[in-house]
PAMAR-105956 format. One record per residue (C-alpha): chain; x, y, z; residue number from 1. Coordinates in nm, 2 decimals, padded with zeros to 4 digits. Each point is the difference from the previous one (the first is absolute). Example, Ala and Ser with C-alpha at 12.3 -4.5 7.8 and 13.67 -1.06 7.14 Angstrom:
REM residues 2
+-------+--------+--------+--------+-----+
: kette :      X :      Y :      Z :  nr :
+-------+--------+--------+--------+-----+
:     A :  01.23 : -00.45 :  00.78 :   1 :
:     A :  00.14 :  00.34 : -00.07 :   2 :
+-------+--------+--------+--------+-----+
//
This chain:
REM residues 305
+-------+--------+--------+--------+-----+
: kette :      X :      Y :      Z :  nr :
+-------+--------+--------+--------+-----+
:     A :  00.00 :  00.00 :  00.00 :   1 :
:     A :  00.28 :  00.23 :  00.10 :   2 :
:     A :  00.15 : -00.06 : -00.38 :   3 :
:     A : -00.32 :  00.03 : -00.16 :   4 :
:     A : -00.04 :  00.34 :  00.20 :   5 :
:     A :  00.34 :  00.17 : -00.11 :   6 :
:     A : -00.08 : -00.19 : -00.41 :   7 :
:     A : -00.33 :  00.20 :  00.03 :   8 :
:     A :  00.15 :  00.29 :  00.10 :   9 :
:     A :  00.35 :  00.08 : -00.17 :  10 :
:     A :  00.10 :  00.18 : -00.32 :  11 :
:     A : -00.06 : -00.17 : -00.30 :  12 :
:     A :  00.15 :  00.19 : -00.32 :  13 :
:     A : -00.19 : -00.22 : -00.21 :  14 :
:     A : -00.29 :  00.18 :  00.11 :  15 :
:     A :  00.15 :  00.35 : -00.11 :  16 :
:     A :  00.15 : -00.10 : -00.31 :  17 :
:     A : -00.11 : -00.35 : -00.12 :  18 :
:     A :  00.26 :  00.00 : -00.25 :  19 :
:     A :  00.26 : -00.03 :  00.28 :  20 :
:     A : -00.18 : -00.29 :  00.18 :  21 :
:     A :  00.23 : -00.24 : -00.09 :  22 :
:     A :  00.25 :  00.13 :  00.26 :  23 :
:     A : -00.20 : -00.15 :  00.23 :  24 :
:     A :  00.16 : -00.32 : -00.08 :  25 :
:     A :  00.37 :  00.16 :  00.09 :  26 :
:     A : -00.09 :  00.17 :  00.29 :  27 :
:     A : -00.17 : -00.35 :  00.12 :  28 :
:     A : -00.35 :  00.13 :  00.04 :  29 :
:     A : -00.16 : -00.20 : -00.25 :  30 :
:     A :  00.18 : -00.32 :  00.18 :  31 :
:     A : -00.13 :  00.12 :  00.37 :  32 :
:     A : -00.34 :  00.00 : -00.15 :  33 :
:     A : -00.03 : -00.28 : -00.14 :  34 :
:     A :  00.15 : -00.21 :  00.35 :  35 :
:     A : -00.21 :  00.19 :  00.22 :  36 :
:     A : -00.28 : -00.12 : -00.21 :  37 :
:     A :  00.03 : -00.35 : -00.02 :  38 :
:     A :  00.04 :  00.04 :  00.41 :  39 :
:     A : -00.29 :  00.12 :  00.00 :  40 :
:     A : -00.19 : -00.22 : -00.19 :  41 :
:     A :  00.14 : -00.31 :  00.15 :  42 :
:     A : -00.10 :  00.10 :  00.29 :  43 :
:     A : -00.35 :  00.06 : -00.09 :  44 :
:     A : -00.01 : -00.34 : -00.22 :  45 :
:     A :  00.09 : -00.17 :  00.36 :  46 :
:     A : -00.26 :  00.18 :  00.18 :  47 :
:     A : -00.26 : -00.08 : -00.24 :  48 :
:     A :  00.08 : -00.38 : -00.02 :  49 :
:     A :  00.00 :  00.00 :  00.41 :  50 :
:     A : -00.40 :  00.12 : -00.05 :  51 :
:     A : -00.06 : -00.27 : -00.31 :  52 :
:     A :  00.14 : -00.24 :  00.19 :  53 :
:     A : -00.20 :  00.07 :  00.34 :  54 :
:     A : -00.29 :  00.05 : -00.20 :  55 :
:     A :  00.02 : -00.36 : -00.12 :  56 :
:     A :  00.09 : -00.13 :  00.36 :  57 :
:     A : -00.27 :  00.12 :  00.10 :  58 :
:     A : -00.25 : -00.14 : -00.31 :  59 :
:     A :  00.17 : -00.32 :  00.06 :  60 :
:     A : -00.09 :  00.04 :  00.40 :  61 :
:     A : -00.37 :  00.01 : -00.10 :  62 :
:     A :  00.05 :  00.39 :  00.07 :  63 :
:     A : -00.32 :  00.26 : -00.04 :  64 :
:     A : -00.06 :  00.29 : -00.24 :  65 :
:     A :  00.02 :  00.23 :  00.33 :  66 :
:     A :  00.35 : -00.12 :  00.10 :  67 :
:     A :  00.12 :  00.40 :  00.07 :  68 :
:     A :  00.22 :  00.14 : -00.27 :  69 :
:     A :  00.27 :  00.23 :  00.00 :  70 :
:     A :  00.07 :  00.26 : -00.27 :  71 :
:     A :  00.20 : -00.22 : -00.22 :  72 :
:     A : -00.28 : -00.25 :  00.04 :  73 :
:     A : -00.27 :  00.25 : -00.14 :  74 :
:     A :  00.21 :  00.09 : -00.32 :  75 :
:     A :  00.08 : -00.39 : -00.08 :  76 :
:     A : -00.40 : -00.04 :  00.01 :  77 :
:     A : -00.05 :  00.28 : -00.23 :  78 :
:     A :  00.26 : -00.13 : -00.26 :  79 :
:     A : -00.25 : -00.30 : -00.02 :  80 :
:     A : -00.33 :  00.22 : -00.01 :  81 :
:     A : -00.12 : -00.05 : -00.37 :  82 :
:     A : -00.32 :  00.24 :  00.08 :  83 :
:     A :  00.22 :  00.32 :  00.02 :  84 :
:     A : -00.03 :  00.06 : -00.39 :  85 :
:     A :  00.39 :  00.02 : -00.03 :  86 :
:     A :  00.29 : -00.19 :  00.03 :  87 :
:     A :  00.24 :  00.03 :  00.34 :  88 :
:     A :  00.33 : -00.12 : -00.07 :  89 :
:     A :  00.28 : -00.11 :  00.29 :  90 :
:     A :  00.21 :  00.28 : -00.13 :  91 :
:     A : -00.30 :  00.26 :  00.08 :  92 :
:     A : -00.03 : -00.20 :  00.37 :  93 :
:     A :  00.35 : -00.01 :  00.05 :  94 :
:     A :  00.02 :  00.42 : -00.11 :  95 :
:     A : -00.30 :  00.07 :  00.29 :  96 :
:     A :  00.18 : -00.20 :  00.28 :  97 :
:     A :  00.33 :  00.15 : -00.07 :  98 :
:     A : -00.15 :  00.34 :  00.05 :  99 :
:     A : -00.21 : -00.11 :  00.30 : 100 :
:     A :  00.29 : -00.13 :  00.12 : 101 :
:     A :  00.30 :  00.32 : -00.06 : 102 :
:     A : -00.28 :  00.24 :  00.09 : 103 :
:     A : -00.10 : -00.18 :  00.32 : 104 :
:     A :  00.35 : -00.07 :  00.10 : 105 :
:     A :  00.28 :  00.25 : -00.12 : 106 :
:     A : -00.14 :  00.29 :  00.15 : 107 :
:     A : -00.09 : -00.11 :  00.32 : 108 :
:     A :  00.35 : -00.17 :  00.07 : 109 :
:     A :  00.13 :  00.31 : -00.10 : 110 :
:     A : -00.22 :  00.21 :  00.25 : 111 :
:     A :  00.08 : -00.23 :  00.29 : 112 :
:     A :  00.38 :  00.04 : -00.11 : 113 :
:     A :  00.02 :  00.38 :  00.00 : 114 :
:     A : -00.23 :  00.00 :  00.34 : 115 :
:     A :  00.22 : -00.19 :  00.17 : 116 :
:     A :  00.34 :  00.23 : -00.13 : 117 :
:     A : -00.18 :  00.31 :  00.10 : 118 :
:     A : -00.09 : -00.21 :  00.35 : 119 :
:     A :  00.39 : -00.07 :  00.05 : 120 :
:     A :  00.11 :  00.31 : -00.05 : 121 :
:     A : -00.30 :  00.13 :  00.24 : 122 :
:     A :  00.09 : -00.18 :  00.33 : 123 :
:     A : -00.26 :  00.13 :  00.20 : 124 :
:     A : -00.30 : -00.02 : -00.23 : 125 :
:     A :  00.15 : -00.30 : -00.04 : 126 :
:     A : -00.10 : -00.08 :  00.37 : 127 :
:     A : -00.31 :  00.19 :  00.01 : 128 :
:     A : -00.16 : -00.22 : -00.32 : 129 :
:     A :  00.14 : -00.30 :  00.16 : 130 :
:     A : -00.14 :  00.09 :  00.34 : 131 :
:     A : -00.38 :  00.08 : -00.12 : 132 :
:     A :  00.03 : -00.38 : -00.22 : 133 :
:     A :  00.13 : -00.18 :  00.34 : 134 :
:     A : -00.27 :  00.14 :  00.20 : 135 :
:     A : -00.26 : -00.07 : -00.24 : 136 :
:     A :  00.17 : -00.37 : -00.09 : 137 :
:     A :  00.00 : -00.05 :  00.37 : 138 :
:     A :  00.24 : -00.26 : -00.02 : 139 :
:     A : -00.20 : -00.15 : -00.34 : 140 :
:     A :  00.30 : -00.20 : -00.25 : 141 :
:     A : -00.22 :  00.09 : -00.34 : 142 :
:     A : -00.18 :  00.32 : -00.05 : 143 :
:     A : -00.31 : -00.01 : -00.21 : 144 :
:     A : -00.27 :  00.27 : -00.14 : 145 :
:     A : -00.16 :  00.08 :  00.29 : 146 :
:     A :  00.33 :  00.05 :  00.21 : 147 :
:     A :  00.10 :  00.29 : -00.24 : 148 :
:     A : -00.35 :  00.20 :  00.03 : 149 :
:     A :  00.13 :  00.20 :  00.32 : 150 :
:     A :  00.36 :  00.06 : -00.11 : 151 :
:     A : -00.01 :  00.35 : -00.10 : 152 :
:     A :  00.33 :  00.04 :  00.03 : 153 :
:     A :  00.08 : -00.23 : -00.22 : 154 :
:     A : -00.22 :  00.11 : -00.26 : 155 :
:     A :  00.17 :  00.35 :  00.01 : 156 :
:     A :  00.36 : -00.20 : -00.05 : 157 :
:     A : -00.12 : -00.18 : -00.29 : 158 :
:     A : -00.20 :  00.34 : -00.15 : 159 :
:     A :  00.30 :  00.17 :  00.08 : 160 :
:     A :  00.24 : -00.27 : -00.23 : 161 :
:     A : -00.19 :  00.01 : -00.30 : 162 :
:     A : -00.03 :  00.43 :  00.01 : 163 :
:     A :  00.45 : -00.03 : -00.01 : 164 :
:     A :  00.03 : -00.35 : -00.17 : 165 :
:     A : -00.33 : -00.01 : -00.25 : 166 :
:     A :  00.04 : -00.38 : -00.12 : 167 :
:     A : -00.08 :  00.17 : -00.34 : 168 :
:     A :  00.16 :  00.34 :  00.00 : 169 :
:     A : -00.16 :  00.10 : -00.37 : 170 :
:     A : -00.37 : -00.20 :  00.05 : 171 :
:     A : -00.08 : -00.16 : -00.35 : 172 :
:     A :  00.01 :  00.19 : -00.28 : 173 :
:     A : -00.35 :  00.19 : -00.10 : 174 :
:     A : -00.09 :  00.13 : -00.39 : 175 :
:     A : -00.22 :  00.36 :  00.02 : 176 :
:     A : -00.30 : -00.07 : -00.12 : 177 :
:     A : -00.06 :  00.37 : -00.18 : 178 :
:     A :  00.19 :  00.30 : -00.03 : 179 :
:     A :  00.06 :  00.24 :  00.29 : 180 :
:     A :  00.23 :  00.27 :  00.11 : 181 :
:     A :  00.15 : -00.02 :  00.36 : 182 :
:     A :  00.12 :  00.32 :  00.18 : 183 :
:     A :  00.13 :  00.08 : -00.37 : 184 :
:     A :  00.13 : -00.33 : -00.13 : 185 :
:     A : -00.17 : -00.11 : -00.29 : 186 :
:     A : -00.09 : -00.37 :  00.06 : 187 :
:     A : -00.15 : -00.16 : -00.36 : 188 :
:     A : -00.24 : -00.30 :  00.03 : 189 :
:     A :  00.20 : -00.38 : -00.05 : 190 :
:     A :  00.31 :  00.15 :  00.18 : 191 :
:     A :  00.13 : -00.22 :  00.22 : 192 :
:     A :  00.00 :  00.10 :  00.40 : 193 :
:     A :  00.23 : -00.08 :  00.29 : 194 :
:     A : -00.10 :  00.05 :  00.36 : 195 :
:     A :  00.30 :  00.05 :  00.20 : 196 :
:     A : -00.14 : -00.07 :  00.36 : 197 :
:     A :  00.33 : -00.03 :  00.14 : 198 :
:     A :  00.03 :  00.37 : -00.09 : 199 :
:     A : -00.32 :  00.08 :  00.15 : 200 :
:     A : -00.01 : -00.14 :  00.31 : 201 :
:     A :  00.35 :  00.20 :  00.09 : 202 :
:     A : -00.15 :  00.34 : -00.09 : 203 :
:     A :  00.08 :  00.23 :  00.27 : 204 :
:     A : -00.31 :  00.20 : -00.13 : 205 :
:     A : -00.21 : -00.31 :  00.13 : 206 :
:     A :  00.20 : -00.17 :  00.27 : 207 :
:     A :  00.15 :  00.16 :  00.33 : 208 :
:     A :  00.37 : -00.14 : -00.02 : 209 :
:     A : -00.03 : -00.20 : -00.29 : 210 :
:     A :  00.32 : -00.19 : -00.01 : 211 :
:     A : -00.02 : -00.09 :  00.37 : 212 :
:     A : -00.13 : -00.33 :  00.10 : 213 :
:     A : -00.32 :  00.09 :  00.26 : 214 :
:     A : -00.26 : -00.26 :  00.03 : 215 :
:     A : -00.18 :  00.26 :  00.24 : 216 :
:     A : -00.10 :  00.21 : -00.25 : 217 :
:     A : -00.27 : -00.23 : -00.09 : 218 :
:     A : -00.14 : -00.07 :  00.34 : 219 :
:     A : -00.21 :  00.18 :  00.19 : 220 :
:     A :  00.11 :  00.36 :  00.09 : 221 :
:     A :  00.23 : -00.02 : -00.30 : 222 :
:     A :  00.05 :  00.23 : -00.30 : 223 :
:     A : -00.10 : -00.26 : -00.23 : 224 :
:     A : -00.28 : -00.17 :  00.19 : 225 :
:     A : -00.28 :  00.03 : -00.24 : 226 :
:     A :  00.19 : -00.09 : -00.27 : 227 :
:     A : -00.03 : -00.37 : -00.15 : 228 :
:     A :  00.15 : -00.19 : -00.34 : 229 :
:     A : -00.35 : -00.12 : -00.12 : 230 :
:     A : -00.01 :  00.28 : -00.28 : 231 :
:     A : -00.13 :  00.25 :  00.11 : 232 :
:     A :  00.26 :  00.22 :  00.15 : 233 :
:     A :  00.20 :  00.07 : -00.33 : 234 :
:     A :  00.34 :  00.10 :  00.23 : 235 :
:     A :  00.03 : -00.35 :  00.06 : 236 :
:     A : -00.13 : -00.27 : -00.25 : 237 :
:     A :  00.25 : -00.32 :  00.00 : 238 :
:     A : -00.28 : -00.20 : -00.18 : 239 :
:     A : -00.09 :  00.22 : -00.21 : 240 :
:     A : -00.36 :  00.16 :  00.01 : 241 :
:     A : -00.33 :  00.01 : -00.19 : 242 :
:     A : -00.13 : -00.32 : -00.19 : 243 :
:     A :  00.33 : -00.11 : -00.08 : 244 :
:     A :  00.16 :  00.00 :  00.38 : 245 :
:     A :  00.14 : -00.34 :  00.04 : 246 :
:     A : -00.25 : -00.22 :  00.09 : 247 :
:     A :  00.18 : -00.18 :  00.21 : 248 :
:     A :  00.06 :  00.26 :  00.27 : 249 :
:     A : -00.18 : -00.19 :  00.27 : 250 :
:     A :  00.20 : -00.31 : -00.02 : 251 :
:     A :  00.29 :  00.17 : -00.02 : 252 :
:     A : -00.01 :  00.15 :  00.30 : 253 :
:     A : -00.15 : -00.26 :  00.23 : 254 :
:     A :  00.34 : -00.21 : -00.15 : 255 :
:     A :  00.21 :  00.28 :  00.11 : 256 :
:     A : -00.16 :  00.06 :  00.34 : 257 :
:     A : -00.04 : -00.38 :  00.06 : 258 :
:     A :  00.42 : -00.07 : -00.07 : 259 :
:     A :  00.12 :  00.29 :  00.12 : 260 :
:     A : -00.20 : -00.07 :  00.35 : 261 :
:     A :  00.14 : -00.33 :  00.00 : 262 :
:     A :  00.33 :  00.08 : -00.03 : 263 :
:     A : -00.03 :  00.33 :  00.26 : 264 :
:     A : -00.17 : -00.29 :  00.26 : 265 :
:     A :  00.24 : -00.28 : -00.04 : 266 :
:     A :  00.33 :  00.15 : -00.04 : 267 :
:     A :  00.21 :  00.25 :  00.14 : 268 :
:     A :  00.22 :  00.18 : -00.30 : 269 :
:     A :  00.34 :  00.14 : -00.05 : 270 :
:     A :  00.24 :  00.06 : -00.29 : 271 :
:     A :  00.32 : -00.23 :  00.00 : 272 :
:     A :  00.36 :  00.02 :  00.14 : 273 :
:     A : -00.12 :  00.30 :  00.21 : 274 :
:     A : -00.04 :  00.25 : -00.35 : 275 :
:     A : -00.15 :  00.31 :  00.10 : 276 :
:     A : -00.35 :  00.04 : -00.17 : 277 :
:     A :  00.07 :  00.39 : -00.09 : 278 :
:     A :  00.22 : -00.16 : -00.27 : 279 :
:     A : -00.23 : -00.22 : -00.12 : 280 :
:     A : -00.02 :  00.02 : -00.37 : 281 :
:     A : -00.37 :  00.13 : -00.07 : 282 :
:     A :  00.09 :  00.03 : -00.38 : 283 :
:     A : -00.28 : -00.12 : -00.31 : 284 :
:     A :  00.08 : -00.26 : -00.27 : 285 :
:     A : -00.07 :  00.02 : -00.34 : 286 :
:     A : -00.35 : -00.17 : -00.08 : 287 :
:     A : -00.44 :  00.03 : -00.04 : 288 :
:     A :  00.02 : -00.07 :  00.37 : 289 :
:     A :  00.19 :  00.21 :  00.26 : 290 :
:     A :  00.24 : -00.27 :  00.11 : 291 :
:     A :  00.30 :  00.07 :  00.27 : 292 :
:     A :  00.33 :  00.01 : -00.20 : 293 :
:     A :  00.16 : -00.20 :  00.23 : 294 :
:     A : -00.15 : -00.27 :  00.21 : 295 :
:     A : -00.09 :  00.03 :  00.35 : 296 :
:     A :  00.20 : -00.26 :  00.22 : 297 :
:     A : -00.12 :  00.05 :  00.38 : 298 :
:     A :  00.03 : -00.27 :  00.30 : 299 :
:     A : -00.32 : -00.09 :  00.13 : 300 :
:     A : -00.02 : -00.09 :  00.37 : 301 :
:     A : -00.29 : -00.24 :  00.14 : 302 :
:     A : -00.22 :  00.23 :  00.26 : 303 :
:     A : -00.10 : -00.20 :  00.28 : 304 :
:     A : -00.31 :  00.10 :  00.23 : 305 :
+-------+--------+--------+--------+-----+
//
């Protein structure tokens, strides 16, 4: 996912003048591509044989209809539905998990990642967040749903990651649908548009401090307290907004609130060989997704009630 993230996103001179794309085979893009791909799609050939093969366990178990189904489950059915009135090749259910499975996974690693770099180099909203989990967990070993529901603190971490770290910093590209001027630019319909919400979100014009990482602002009492990521406060939109916000905002952050939790409740965190966390290198890679450039290596240390 992390290849596929930095192939979606890096510059491609083929793209800006097609008659140079063929040094795409000396700079080894072309050869990148075409390895991450067949990663990718022996891995979703395996994980579609695992359901065939279950499925027929099952059949040959004297299994129901209403055995529950997962998502993958759902798609093989439809690739045997001769009622739709079109045909619903493997390739189209293998192109629908990918992206159910790079948009319900990429980002929300990456969220949990920069959370828990900002946390490190925070040592004392460190201990506050982990301090409001504890006494909610009350000693618990796995957090679910309904554990997270009075961790406000939390919340305001994980609100205040994505405003510094969107997982997407430019959204998905939009098209204007018509012509319009804006504040004197002239904007002709078809054009394409790029939202850059990491630039928003760290607009001193909106944001008290915008570079500083301050979970409070967004609780109670705070200067950003009414303000949410659902859409419709425009200073801060990292899933977009309108009909096209992604529609998988929901899950995404009960993924994120649910690991992050986990990890707050069960371990106690700190970087290695004694490195100072003002140095820790906060730095962007290249990519679709807002990746750290470097990986995060931290020592995790079982809490004990």
């Amino acid at each position: 996912m992390k290849e596929l993230s930095f192939l979606l996103g890096v510059p491609n001179i083929g793209d800006l003048i097609p008659s140079l794309a063929w040094v795409n085979y000396l700079n080894g893009l072309n050869a990148r591509l075409e390895k991450n791909f067949n990663e990718i799609d022996a891995f979703l050939d395996e994980v579609i044989e695992e359901h065939i093969e279950k499925k027929k366990m099952i059949d040959d178990n004297g299994g129901h209809e209403n055995e529950e189904e997962d998502f993958v489950d759902v798609m093989l059915r439809i690739e045997k539905d001769c009622t739709l009135g079109f045909p619903f090749a493997r390739d189209s259910t293998k192109a629908i998990i990918l992206d159910m499975f790079a948009a319900g996974t990429d980002t929300s690693s990456v969220s949990v990642d920069w959370a828990m770099s900002e946390l490190l180099r925070e040592p004392e909203i460190m201990e506050d967040v982990q301090k409001e989990v504890r006494a909610i967990a009350q000693g618990k070993l796995v957090l679910k749903d309904c554990d997270i529901e009075e961790m406000h603190y939390l919340k305001a971490v994980i609100k205040e990651t994505i405003r510094l770290h969107p997982p997407l910093p430019l959204l998905v590209p939009r098209e204007s649908m018509e012509y319009i001027n804006l504040k004197g630019y002239d904007i002709p319909a078809k054009t394409r548009v790029m939202i850059n919400a990491y630039a928003i979100a760290r607009d001193p014009m909106s944001w008290e401090e915008p570079e500083k990482f301050w979970p409070k602002r967004f609780l109670q009492g705070g200067s950003s307290a009414s303000v949410d990521f659902k859409g419709c406060d425009f200073q801060f939109i990292p899933f977009g907004a309108g009909t096209r916000g992604c529609p998988g905002m929901t899950f995404a952050m009960s993924v994120v609130e649910l690991a992050l939790a986990n990890l707050l409740n069960r371990f106690d965190w700190s970087l290695p060989n004694g490195m100072d966390a003002r140095y820790l290198n906060m730095e962007e890679g290249a990519g679709i997704t807002a990746y750290r450039k470097s990986e995060l290596l931290v020592i995790a240390k079982p809490h004990y009630i």
